[in-house]
PDB file of N, H, CA, C and O in Angstrom:
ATOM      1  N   UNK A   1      12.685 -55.445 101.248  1.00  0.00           N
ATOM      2  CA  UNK A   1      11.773 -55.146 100.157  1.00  0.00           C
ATOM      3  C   UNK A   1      10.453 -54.651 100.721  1.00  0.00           C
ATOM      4  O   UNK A   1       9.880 -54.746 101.806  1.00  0.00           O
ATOM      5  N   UNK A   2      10.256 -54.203  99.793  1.00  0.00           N
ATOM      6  H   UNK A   2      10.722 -54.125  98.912  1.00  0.00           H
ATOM      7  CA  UNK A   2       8.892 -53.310 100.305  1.00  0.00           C
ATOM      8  C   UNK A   2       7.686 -54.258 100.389  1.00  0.00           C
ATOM      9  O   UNK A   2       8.079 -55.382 100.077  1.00  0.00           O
ATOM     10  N   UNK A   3       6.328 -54.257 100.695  1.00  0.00           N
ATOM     11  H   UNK A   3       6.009 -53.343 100.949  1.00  0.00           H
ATOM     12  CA  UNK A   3       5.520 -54.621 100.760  1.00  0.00           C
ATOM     13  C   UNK A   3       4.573 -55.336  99.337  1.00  0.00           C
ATOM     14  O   UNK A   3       4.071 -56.438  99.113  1.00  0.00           O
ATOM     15  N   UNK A   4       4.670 -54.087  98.619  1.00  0.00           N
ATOM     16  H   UNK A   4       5.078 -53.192  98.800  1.00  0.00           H
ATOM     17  CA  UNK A   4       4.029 -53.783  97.254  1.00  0.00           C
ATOM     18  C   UNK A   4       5.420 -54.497  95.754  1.00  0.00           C
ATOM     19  O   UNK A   4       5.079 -54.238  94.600  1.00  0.00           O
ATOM     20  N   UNK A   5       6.396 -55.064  95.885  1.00  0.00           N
ATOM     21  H   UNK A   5       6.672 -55.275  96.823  1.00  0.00           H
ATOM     22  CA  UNK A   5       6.957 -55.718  95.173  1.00  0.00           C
ATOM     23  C   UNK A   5       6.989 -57.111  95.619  1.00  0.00           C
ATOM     24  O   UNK A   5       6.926 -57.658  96.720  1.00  0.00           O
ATOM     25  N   UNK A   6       7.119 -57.554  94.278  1.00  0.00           N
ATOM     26  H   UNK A   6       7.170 -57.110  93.383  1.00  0.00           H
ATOM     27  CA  UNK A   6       7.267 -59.092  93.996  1.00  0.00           C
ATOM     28  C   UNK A   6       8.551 -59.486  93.779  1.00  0.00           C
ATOM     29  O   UNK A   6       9.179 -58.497  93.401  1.00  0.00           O
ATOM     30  N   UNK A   7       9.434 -60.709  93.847  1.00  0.00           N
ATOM     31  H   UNK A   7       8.924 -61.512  94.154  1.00  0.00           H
ATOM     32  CA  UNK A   7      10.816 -60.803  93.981  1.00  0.00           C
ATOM     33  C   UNK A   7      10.082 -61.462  92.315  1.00  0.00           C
ATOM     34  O   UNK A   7       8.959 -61.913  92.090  1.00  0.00           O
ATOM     35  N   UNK A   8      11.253 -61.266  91.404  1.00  0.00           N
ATOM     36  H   UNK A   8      12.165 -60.900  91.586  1.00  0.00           H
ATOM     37  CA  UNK A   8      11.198 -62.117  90.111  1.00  0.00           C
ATOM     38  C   UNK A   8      11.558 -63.456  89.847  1.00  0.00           C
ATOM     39  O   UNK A   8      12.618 -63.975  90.199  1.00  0.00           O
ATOM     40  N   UNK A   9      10.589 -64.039  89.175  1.00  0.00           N
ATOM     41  H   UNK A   9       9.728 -63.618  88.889  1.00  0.00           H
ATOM     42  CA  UNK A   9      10.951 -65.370  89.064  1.00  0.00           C
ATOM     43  C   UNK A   9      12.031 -65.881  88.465  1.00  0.00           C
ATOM     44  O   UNK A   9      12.002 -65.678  87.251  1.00  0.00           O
ATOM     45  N   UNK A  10      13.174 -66.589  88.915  1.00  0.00           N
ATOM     46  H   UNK A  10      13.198 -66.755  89.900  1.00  0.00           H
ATOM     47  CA  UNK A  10      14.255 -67.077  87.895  1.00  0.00           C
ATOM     48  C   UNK A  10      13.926 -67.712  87.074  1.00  0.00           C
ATOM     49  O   UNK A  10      13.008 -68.529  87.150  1.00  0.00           O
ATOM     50  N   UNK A  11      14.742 -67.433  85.900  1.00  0.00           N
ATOM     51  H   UNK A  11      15.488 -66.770  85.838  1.00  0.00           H
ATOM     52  CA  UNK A  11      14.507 -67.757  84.491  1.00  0.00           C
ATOM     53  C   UNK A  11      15.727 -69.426  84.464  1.00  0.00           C
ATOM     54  O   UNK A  11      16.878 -69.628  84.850  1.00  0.00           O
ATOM     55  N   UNK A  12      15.055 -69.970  84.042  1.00  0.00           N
ATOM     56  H   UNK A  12      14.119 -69.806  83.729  1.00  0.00           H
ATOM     57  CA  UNK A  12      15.583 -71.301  83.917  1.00  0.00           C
ATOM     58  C   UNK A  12      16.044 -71.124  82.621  1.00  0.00           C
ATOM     59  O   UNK A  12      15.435 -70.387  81.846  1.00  0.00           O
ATOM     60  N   UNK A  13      17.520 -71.992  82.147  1.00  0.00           N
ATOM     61  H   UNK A  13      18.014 -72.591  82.777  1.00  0.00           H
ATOM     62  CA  UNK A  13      18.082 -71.989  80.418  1.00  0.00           C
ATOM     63  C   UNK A  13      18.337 -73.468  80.618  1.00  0.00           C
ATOM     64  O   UNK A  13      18.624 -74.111  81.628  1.00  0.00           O
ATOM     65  N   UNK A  14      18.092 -73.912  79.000  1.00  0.00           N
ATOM     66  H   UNK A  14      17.858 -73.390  78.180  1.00  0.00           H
ATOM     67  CA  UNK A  14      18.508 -75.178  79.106  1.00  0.00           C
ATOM     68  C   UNK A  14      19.404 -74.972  77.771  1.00  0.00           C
ATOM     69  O   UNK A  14      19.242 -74.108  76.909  1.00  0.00           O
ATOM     70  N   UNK A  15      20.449 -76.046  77.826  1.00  0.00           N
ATOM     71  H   UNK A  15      20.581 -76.747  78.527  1.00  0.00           H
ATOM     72  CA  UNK A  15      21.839 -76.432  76.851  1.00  0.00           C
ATOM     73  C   UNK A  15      21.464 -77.387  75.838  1.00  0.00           C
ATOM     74  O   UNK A  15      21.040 -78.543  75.857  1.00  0.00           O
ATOM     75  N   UNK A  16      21.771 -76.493  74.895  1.00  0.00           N
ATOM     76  H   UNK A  16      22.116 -75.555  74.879  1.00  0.00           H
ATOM     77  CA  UNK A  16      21.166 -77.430  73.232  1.00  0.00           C
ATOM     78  C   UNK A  16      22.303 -77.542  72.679  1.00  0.00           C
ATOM     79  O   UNK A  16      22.939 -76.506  72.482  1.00  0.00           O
ATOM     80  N   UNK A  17      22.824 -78.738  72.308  1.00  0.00           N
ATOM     81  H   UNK A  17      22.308 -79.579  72.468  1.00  0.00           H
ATOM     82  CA  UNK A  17      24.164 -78.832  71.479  1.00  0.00           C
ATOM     83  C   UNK A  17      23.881 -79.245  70.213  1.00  0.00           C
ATOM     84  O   UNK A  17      22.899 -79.978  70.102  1.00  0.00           O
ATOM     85  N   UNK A  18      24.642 -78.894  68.984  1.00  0.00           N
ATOM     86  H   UNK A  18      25.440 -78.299  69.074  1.00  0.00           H
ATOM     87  CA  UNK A  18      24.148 -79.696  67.981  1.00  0.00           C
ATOM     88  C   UNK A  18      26.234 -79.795  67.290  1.00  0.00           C
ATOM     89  O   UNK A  18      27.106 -79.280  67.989  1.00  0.00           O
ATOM     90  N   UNK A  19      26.555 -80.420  66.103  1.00  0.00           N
ATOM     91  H   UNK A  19      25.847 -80.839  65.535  1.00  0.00           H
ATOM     92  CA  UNK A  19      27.743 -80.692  65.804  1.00  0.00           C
ATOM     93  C   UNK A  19      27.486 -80.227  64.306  1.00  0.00           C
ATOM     94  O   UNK A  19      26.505 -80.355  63.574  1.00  0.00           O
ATOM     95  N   UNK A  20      29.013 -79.509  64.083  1.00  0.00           N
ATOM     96  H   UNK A  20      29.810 -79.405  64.679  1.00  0.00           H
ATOM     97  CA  UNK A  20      29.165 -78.695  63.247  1.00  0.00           C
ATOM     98  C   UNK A  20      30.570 -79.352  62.494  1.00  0.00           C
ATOM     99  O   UNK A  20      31.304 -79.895  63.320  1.00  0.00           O
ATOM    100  N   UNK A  21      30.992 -79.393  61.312  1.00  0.00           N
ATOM    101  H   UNK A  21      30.395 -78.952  60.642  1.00  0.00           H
ATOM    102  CA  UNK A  21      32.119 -79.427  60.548  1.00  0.00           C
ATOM    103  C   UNK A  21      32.901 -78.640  61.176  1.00  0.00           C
ATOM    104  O   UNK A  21      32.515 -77.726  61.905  1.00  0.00           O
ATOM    105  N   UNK A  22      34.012 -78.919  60.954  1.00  0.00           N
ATOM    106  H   UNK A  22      34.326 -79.661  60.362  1.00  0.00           H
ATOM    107  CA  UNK A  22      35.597 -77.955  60.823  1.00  0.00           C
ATOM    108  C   UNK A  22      35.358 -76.639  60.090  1.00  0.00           C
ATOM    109  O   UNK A  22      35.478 -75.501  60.543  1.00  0.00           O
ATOM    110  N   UNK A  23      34.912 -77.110  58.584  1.00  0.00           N
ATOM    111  H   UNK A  23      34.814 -78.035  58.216  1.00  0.00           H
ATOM    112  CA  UNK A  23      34.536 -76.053  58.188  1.00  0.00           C
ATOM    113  C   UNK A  23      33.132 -75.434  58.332  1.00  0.00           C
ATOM    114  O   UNK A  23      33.330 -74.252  58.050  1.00  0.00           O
ATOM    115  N   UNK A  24      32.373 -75.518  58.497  1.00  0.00           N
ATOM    116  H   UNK A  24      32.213 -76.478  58.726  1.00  0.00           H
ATOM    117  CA  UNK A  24      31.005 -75.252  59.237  1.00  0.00           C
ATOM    118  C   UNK A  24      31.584 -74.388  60.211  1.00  0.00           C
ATOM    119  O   UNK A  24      31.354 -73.203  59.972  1.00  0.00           O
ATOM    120  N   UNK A  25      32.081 -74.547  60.960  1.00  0.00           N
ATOM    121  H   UNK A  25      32.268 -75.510  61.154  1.00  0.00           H
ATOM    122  CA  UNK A  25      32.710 -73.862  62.293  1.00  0.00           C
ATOM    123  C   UNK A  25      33.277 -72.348  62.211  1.00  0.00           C
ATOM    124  O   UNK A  25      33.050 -71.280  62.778  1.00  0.00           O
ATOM    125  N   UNK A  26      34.243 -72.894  61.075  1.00  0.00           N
ATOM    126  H   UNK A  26      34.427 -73.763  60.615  1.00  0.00           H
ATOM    127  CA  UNK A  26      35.039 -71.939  60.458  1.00  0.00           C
ATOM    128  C   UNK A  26      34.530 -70.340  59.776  1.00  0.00           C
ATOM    129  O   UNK A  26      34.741 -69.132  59.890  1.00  0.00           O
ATOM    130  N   UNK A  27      33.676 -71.394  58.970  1.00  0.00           N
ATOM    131  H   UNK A  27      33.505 -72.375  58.877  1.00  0.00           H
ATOM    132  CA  UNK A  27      32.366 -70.272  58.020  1.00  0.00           C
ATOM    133  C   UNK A  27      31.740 -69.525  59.383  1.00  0.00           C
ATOM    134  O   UNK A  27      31.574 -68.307  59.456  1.00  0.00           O
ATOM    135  N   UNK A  28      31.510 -70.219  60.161  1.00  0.00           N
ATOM    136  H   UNK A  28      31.645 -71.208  60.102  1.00  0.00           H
ATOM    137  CA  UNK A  28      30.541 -69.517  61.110  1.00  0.00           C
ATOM    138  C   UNK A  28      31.007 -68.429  62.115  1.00  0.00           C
ATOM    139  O   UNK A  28      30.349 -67.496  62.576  1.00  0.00           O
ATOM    140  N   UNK A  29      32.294 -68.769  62.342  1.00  0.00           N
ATOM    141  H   UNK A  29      32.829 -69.527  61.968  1.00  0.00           H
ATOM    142  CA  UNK A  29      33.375 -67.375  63.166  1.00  0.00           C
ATOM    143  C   UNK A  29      33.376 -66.942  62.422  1.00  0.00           C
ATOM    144  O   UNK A  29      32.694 -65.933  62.598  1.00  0.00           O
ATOM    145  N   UNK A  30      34.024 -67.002  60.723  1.00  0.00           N
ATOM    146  H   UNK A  30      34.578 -67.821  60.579  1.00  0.00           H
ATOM    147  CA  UNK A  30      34.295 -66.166  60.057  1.00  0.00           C
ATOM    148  C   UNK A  30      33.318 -64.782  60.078  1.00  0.00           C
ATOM    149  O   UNK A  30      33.660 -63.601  60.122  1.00  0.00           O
ATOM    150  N   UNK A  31      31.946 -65.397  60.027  1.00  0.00           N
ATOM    151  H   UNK A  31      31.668 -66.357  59.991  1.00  0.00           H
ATOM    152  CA  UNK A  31      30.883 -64.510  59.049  1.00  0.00           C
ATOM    153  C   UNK A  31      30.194 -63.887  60.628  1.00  0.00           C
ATOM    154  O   UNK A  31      29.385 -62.962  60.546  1.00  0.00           O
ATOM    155  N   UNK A  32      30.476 -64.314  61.692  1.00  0.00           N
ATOM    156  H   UNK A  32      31.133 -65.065  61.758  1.00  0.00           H
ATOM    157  CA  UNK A  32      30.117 -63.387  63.412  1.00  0.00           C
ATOM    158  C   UNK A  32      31.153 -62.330  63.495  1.00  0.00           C
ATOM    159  O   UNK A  32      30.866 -61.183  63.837  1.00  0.00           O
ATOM    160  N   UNK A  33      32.757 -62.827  63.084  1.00  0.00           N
ATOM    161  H   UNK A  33      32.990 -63.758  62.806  1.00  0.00           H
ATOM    162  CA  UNK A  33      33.697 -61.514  63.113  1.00  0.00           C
ATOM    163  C   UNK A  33      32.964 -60.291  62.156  1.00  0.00           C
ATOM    164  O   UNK A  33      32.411 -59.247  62.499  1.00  0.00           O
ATOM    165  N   UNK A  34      33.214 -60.902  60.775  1.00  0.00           N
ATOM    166  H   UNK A  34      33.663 -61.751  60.497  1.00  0.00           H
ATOM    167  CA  UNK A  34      32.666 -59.127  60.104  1.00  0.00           C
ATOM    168  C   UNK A  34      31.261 -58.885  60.277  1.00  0.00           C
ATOM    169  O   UNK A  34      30.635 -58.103  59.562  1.00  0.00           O
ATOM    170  N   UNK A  35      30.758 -59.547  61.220  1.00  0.00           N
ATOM    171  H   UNK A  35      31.267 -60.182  61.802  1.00  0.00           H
ATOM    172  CA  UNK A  35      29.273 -59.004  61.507  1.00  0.00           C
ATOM    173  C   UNK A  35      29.350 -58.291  62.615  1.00  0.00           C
ATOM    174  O   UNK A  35      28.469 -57.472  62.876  1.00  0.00           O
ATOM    175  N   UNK A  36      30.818 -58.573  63.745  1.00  0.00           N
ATOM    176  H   UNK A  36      31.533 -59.239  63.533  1.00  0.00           H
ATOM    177  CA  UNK A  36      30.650 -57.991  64.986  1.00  0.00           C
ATOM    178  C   UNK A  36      29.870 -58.664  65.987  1.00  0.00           C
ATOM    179  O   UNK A  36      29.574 -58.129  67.055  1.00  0.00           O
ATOM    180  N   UNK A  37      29.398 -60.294  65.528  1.00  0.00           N
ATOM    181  H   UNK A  37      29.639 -60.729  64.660  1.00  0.00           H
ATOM    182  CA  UNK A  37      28.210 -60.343  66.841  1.00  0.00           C
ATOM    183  C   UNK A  37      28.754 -61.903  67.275  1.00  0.00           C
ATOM    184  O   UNK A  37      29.517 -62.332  66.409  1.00  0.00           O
ATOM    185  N   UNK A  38      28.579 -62.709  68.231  1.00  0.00           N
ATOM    186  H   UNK A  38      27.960 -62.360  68.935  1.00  0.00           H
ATOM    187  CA  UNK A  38      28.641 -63.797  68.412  1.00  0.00           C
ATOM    188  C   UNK A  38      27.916 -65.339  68.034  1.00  0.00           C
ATOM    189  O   UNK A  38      26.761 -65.468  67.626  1.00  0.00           O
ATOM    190  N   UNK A  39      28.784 -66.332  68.250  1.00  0.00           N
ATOM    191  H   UNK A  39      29.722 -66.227  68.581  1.00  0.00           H
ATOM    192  CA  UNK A  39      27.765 -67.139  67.292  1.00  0.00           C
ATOM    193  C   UNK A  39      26.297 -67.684  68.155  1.00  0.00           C
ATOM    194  O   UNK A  39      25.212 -68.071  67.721  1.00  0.00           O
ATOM    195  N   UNK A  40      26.675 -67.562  69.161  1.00  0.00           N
ATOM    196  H   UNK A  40      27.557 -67.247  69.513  1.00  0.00           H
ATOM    197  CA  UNK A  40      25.043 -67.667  70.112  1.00  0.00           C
ATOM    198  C   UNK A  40      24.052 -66.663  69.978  1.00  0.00           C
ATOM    199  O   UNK A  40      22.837 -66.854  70.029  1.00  0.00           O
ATOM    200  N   UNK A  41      24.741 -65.382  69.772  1.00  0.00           N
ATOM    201  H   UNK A  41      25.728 -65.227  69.730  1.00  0.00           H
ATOM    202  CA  UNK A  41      23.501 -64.440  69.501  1.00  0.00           C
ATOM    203  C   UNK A  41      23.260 -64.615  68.034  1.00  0.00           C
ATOM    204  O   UNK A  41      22.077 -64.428  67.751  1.00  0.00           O
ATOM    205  N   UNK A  42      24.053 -64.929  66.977  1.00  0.00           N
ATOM    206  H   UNK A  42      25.014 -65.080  67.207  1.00  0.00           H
ATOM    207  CA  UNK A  42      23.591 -64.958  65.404  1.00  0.00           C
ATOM    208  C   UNK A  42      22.502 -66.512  65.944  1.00  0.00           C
ATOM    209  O   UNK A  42      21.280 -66.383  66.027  1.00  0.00           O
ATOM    210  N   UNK A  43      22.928 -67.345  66.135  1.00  0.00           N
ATOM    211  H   UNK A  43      23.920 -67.450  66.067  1.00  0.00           H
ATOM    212  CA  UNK A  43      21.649 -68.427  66.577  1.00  0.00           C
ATOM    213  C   UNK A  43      20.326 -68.137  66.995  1.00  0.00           C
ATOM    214  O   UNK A  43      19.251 -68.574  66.583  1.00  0.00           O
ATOM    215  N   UNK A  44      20.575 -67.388  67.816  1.00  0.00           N
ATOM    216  H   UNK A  44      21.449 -67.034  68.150  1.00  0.00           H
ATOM    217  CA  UNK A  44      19.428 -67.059  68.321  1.00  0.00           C
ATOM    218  C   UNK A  44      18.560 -66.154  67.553  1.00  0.00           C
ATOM    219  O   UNK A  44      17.392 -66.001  67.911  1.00  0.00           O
ATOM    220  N   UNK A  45      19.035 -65.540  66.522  1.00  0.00           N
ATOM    221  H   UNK A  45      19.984 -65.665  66.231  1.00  0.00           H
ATOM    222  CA  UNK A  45      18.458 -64.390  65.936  1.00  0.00           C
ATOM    223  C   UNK A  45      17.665 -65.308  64.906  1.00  0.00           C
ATOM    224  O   UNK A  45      16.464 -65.076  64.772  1.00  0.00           O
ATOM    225  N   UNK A  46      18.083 -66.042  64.377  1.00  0.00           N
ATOM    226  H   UNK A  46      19.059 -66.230  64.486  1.00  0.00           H
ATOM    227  CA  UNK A  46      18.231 -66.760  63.032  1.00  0.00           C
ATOM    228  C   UNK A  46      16.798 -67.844  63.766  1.00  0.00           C
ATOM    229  O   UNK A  46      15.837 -68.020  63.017  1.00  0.00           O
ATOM    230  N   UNK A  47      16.758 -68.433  65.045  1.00  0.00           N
ATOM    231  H   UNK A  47      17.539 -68.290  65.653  1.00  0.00           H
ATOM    232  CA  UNK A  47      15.748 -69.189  65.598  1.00  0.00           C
ATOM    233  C   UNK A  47      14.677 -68.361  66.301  1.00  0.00           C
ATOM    234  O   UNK A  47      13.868 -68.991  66.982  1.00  0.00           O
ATOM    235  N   UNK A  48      14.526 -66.640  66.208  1.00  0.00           N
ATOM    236  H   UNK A  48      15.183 -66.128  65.655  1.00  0.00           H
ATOM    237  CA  UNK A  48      13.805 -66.440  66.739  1.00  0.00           C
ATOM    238  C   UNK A  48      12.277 -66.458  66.498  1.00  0.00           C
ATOM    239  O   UNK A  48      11.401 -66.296  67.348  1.00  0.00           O
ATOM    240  N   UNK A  49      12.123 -66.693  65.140  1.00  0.00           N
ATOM    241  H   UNK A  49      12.834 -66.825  64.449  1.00  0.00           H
ATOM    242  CA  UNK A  49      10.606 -67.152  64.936  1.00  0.00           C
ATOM    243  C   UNK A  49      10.185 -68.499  65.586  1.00  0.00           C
ATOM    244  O   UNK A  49       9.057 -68.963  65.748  1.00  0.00           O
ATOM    245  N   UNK A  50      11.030 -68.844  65.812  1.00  0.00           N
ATOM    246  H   UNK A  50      11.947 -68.467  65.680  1.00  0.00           H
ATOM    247  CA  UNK A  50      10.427 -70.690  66.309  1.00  0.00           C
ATOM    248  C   UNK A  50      10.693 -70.954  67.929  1.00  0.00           C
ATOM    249  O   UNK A  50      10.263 -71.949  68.513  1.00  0.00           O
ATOM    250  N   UNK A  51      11.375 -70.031  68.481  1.00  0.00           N
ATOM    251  H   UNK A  51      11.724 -69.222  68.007  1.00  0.00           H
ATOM    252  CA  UNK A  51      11.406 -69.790  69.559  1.00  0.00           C
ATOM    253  C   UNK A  51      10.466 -69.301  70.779  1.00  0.00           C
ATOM    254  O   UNK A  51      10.395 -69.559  71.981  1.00  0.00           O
ATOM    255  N   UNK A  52       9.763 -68.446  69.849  1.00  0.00           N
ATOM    256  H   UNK A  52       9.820 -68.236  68.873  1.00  0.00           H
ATOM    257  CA  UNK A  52       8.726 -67.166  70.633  1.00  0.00           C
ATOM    258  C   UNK A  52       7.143 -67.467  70.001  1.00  0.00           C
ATOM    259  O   UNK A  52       7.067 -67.277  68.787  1.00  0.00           O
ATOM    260  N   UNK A  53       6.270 -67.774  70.471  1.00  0.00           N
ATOM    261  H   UNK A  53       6.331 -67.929  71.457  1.00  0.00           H
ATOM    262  CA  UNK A  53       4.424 -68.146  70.106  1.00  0.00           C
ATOM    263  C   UNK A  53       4.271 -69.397  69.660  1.00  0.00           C
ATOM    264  O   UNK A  53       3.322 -69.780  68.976  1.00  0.00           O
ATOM    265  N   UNK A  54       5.246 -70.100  70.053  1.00  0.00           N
ATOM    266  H   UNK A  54       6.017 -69.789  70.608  1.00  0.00           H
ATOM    267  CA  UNK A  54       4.638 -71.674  69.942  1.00  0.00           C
ATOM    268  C   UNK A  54       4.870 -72.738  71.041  1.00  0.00           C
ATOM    269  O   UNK A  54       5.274 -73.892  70.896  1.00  0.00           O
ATOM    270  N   UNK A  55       4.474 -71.999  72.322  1.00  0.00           N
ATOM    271  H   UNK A  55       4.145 -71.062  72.439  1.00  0.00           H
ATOM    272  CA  UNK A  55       4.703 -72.331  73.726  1.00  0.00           C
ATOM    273  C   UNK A  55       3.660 -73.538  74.033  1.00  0.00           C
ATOM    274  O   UNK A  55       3.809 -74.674  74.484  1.00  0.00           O
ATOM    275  N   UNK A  56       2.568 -72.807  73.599  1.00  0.00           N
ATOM    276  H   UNK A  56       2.447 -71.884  73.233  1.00  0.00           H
ATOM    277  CA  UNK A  56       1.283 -73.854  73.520  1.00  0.00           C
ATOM    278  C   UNK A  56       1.441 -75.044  72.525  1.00  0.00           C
ATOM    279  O   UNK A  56       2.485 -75.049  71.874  1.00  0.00           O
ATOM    280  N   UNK A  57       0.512 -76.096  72.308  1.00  0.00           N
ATOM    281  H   UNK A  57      -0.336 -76.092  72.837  1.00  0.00           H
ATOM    282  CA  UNK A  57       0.864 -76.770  71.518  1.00  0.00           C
ATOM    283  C   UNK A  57       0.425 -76.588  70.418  1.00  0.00           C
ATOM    284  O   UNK A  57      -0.746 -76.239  70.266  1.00  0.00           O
ATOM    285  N   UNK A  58       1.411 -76.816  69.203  1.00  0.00           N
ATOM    286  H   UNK A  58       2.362 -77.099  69.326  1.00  0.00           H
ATOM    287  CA  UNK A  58       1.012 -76.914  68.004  1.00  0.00           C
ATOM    288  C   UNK A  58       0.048 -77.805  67.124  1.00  0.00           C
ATOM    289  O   UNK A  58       0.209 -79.020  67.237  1.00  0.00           O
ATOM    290  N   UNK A  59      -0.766 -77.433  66.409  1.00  0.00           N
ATOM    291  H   UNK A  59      -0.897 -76.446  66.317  1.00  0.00           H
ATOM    292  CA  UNK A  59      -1.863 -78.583  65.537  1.00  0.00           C
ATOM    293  C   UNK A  59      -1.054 -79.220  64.524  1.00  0.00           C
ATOM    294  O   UNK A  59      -0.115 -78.698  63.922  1.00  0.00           O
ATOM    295  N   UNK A  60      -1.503 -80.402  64.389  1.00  0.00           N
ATOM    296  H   UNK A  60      -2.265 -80.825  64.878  1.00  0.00           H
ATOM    297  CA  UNK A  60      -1.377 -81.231  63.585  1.00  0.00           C
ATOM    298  C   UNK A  60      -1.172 -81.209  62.086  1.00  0.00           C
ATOM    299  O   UNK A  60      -0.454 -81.870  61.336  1.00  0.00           O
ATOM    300  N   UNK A  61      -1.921 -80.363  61.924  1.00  0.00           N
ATOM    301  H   UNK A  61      -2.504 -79.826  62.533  1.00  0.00           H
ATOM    302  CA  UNK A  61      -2.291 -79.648  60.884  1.00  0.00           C
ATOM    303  C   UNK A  61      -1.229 -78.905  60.077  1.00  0.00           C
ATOM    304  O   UNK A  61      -0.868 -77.766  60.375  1.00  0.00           O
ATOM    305  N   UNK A  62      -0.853 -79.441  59.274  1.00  0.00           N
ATOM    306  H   UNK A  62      -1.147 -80.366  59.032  1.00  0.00           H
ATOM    307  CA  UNK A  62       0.420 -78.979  58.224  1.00  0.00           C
ATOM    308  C   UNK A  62      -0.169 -79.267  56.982  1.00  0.00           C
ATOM    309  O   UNK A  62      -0.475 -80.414  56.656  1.00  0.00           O
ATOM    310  N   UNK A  63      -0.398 -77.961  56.048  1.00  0.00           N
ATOM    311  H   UNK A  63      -0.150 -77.029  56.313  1.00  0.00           H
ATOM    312  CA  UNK A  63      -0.515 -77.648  54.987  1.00  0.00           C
ATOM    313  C   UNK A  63       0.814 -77.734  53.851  1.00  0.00           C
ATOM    314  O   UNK A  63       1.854 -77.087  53.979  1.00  0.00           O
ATOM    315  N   UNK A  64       0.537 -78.621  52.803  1.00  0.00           N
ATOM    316  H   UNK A  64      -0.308 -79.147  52.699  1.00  0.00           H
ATOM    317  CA  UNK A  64       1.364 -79.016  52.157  1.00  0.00           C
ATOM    318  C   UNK A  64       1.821 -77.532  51.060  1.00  0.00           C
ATOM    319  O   UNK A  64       1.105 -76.555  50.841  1.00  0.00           O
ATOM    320  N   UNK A  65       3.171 -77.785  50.542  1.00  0.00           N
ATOM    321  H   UNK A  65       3.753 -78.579  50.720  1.00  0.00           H
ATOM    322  CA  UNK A  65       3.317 -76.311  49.552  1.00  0.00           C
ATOM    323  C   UNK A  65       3.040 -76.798  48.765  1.00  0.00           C
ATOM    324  O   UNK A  65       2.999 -78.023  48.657  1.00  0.00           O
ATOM    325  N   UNK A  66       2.701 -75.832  47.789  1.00  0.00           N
ATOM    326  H   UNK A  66       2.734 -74.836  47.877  1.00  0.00           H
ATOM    327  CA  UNK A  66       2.177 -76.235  46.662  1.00  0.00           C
ATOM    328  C   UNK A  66       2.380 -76.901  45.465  1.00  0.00           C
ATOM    329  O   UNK A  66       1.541 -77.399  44.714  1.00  0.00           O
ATOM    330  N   UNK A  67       4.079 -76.838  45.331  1.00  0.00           N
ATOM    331  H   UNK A  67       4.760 -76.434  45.941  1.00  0.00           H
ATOM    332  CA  UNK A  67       4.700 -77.733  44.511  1.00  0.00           C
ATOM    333  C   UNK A  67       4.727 -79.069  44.971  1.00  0.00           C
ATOM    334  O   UNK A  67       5.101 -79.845  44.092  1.00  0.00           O
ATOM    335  N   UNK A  68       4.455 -79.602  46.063  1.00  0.00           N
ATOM    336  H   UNK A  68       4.151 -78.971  46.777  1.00  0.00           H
ATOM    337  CA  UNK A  68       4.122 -80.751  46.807  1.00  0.00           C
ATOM    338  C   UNK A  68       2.987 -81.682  46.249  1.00  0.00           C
ATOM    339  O   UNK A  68       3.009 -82.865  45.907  1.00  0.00           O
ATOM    340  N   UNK A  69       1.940 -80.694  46.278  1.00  0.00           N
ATOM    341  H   UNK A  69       1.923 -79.734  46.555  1.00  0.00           H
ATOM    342  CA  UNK A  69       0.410 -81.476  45.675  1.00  0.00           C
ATOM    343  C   UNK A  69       0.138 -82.297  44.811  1.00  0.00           C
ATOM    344  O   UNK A  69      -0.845 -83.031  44.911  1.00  0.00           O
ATOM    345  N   UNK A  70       0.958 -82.325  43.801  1.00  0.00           N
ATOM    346  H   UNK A  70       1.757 -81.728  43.720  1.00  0.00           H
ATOM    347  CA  UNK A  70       1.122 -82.681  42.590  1.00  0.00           C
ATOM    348  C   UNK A  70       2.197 -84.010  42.741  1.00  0.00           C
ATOM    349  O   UNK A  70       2.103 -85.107  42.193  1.00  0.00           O
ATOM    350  N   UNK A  71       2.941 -83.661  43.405  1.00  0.00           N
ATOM    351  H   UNK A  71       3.018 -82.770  43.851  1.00  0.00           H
ATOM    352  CA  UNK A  71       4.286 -85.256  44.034  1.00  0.00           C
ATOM    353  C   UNK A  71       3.342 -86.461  43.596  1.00  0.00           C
ATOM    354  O   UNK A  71       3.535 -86.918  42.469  1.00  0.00           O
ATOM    355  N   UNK A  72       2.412 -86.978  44.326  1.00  0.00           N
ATOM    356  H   UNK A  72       2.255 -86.607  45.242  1.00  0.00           H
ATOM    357  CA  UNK A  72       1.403 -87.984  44.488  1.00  0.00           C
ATOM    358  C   UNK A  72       0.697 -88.202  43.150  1.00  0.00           C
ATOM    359  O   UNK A  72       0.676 -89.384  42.809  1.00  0.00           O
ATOM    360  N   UNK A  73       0.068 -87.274  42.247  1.00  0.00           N
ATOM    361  H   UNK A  73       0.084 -86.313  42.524  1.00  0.00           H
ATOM    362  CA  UNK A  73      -1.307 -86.934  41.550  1.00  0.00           C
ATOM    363  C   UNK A  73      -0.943 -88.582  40.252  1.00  0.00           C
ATOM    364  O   UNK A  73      -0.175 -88.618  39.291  1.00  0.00           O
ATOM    365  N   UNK A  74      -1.554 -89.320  40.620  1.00  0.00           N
ATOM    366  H   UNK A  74      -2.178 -89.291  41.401  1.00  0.00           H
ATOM    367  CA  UNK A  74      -1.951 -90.464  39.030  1.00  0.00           C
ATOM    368  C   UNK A  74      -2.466 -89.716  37.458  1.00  0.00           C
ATOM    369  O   UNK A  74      -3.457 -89.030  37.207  1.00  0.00           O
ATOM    370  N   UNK A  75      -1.636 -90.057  36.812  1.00  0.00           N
ATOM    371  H   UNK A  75      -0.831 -90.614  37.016  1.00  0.00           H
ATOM    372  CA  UNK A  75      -2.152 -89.709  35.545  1.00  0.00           C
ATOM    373  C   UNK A  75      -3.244 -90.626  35.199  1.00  0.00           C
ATOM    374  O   UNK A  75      -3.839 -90.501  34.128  1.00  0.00           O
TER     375      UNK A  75
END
């Protein structure tokens, strides 16, 4: 290697399991075949907002919805 390159850092993966129904399972090949894609990449697609900009830590701070507010309210 040349002088002026850097070797890349390996990317570490870690193994997340979670448990699925028979049919859960089923539904879920089913609907990756006529999509053409696999069920790790439909996962991943489906988690990619929560995956990517929340590396840092998150605040505390959770804003209730709005049909929520009212749960509590005393007449």
């Amino acid at each position: 290697m040349s002088a002026g390159k850097r070797k890349r850092k390996r990317v570490k993966y870690k193994t997340i399991t979670f448990k699925l129904s028979a049919r859960q399972k089923k539904s879920l090949y089913n609907y990756c075949k006529a999509r053409r894609t696999t069920p790790n990449k439909l996962v991943k697609k489906v988690l990619k907002p929560y995956l990517y900009g929340y590396d840092a830590m998150v605040s505390g701070d959770i804003k209730p919805t709005p049909n929520q507010l009212d749960l509590f309210e005393e007449d």
